[in-house]
ROFIRO-180801 format. One record per residue (C-alpha): residue number from 1; residue in three letters; x, y negated, z. Coordinates in Angstrom, 3 decimals. Layout:
BEGIN
(NUM, ALA, (X, Y, Z)) ...
END
This chain:
BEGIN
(1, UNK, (142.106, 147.923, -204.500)) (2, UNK, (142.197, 144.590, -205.111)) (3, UNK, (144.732, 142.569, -203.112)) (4, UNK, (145.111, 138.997, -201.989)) (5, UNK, (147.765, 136.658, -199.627)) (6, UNK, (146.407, 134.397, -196.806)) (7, UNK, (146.812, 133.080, -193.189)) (8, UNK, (145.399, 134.542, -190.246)) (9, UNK, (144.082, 131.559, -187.990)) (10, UNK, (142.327, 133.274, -185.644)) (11, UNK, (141.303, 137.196, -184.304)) (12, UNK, (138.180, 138.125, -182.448)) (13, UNK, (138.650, 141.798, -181.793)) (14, UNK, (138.674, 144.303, -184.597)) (15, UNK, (138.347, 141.504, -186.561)) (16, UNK, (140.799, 138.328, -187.825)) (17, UNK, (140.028, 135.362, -189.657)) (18, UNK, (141.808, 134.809, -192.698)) (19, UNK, (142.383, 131.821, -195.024)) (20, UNK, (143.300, 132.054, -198.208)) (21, UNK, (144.018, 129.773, -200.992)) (22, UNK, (141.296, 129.714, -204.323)) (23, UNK, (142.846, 130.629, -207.403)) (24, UNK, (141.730, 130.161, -211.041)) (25, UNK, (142.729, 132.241, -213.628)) (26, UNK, (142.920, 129.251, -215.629)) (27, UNK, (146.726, 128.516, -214.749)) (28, UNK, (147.953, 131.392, -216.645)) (29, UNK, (146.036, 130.664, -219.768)) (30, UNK, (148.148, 128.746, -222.446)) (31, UNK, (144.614, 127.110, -223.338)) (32, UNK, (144.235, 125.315, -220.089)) (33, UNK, (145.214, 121.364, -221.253)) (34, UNK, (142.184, 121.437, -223.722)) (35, UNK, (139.812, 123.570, -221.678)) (36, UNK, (137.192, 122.421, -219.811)) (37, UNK, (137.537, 125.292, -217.281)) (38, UNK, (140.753, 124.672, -216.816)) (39, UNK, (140.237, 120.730, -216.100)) (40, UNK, (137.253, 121.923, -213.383)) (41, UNK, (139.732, 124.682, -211.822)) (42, UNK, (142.454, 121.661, -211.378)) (43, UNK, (139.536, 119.615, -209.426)) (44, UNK, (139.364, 122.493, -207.105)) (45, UNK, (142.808, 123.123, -206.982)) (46, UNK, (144.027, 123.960, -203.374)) (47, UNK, (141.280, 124.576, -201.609)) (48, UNK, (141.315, 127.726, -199.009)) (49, UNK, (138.304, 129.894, -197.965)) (50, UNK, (138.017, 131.242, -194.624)) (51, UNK, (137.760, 135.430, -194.763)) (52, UNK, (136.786, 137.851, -191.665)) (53, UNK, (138.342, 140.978, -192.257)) (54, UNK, (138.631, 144.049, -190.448)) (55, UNK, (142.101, 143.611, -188.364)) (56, UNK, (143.375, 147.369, -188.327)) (57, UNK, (146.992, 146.282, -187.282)) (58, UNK, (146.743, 144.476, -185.010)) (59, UNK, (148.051, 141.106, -186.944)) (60, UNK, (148.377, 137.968, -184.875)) (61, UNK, (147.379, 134.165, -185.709)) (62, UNK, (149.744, 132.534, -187.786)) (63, UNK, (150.908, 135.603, -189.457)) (64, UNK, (150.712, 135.677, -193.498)) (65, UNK, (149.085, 138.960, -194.624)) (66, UNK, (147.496, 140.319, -197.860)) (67, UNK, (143.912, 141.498, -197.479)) (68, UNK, (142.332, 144.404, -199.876)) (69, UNK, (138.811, 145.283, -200.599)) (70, UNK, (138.088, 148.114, -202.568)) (71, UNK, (136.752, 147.784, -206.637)) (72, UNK, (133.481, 149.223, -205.930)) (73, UNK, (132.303, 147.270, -203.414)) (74, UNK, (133.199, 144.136, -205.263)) (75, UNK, (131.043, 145.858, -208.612)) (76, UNK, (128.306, 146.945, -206.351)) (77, UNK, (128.191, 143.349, -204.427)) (78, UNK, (128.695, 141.638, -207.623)) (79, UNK, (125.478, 143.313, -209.193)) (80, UNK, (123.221, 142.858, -206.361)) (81, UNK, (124.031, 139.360, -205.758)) (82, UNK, (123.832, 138.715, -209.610)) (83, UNK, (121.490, 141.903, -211.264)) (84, UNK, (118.702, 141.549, -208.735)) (85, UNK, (117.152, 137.947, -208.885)) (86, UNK, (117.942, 138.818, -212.886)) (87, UNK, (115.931, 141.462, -212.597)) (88, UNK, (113.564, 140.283, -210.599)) (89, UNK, (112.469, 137.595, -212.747)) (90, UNK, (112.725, 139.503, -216.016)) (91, UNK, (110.417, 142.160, -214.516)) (92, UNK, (107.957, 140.056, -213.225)) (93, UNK, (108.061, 137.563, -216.274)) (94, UNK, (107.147, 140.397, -218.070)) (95, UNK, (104.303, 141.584, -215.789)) (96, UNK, (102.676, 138.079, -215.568)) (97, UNK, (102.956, 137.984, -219.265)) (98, UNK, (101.128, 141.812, -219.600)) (99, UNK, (98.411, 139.872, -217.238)) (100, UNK, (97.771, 136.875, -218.897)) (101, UNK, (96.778, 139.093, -222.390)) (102, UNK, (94.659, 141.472, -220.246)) (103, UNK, (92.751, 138.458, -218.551)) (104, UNK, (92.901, 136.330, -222.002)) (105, UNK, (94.049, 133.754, -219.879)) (106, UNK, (94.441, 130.290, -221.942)) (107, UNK, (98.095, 129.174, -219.881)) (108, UNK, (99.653, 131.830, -220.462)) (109, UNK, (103.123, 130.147, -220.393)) (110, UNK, (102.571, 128.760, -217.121)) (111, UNK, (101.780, 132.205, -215.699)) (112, UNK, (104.794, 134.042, -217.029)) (113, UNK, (106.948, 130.738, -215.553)) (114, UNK, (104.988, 131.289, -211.948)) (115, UNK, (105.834, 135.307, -212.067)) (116, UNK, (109.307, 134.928, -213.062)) (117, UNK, (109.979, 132.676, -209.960)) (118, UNK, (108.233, 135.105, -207.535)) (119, UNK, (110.158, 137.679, -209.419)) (120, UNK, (113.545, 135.269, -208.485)) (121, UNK, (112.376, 134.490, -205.104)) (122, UNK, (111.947, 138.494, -204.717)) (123, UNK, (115.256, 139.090, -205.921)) (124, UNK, (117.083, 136.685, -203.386)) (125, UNK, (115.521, 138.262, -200.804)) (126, UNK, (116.414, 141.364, -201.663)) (127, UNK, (119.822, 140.684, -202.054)) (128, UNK, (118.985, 139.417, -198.632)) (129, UNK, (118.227, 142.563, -197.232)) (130, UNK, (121.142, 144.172, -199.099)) (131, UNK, (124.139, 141.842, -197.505)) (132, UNK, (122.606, 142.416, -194.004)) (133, UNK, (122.913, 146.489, -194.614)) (134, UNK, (126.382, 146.415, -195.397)) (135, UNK, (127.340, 143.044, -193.358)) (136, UNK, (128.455, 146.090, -190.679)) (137, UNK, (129.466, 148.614, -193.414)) (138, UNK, (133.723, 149.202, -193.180)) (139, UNK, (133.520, 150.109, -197.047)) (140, UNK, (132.405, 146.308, -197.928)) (141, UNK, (134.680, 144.165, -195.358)) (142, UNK, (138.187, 143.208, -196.732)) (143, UNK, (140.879, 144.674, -194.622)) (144, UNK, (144.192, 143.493, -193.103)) (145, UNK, (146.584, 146.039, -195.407)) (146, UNK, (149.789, 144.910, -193.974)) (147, UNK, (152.109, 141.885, -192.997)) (148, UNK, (154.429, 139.470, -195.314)) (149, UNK, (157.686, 138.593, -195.040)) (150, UNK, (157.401, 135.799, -197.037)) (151, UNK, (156.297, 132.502, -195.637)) (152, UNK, (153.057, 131.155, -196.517)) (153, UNK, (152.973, 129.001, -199.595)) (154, UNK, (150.617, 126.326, -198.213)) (155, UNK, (150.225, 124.280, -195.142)) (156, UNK, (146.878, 125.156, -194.098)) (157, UNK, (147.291, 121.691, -191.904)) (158, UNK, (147.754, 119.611, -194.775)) (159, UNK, (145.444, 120.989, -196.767)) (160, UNK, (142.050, 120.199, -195.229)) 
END
């Protein structure tokens, strides 16, 4: 499961909206002074994201809590919001290019370019489709896992 500290601001039944700070990588590496990552990640540097997760106990605003999702759902989310517009316009690159030889078809280029975009435009919507299946799915929503008794690093106040 992977785990990560934030804020709850506010609940709405079952659920509780959590913010939590972004975090790069990039601060542990001992190449960040030269990377160009690592100069980006500092741009971006304390900015928080705003999380609904399922609230299972019963935390209240103000309260710092780690969240959890589960690895799978992050793989499987990960590959339809990144594998299927890939796909999408590989496969239909592909086709348009099969098309243009079978019709002899003198722009070919501009076919294959036209197909691949439908084929992108397909995939976005199916990923579409996909996120409202499991936008009601437990297995995909982060979860409230427990409280802290630590304080919460940042001021969400100050930070905005």
């Amino acid at each position: 499961m992977i785990e990560e500290t934030g804020q709850i601001i506010s609940c709405d039944g079952d659920y509780a909206w959590v913010e939590t700070e972004r975090k790069s990588a990039c601060s542990s590496c001992s190449a960040n002074k030269g990377c160009g990552t690592g100069a980006l990640s500092k741009v971006y540097a304390n900015r928080f994201t705003r999380v609904k997760a399922l609230n299972n106990i019963n935390a209240a605003p103000g309260e710092t809590v780690v969240l959890g999702l589960e690895e799978d759902a992050l793989v499987r989310g990960s590959l339809a919001v990144y594998g299927l517009p890939l796909l999408g316009l590989i496969l239909m690159a592909v086709l348009g290019d099969v098309l243009a030889k079978e019709m002899a078809f003198d722009q070919a280029d501009g076919m294959i370019a036209i197909f691949g975009i439908v084929g992108l435009l397909l995939g976005f919507y199916l990923v579409r489709l996909f996120s409202r299946k499991i936008s009601h799915d437990d297995r995909y929503q982060p979860i409230v896992l427990r409280c802290c008794n630590q304080a919460f690093e940042q001021t969400v106040t100050g930070s905005k």
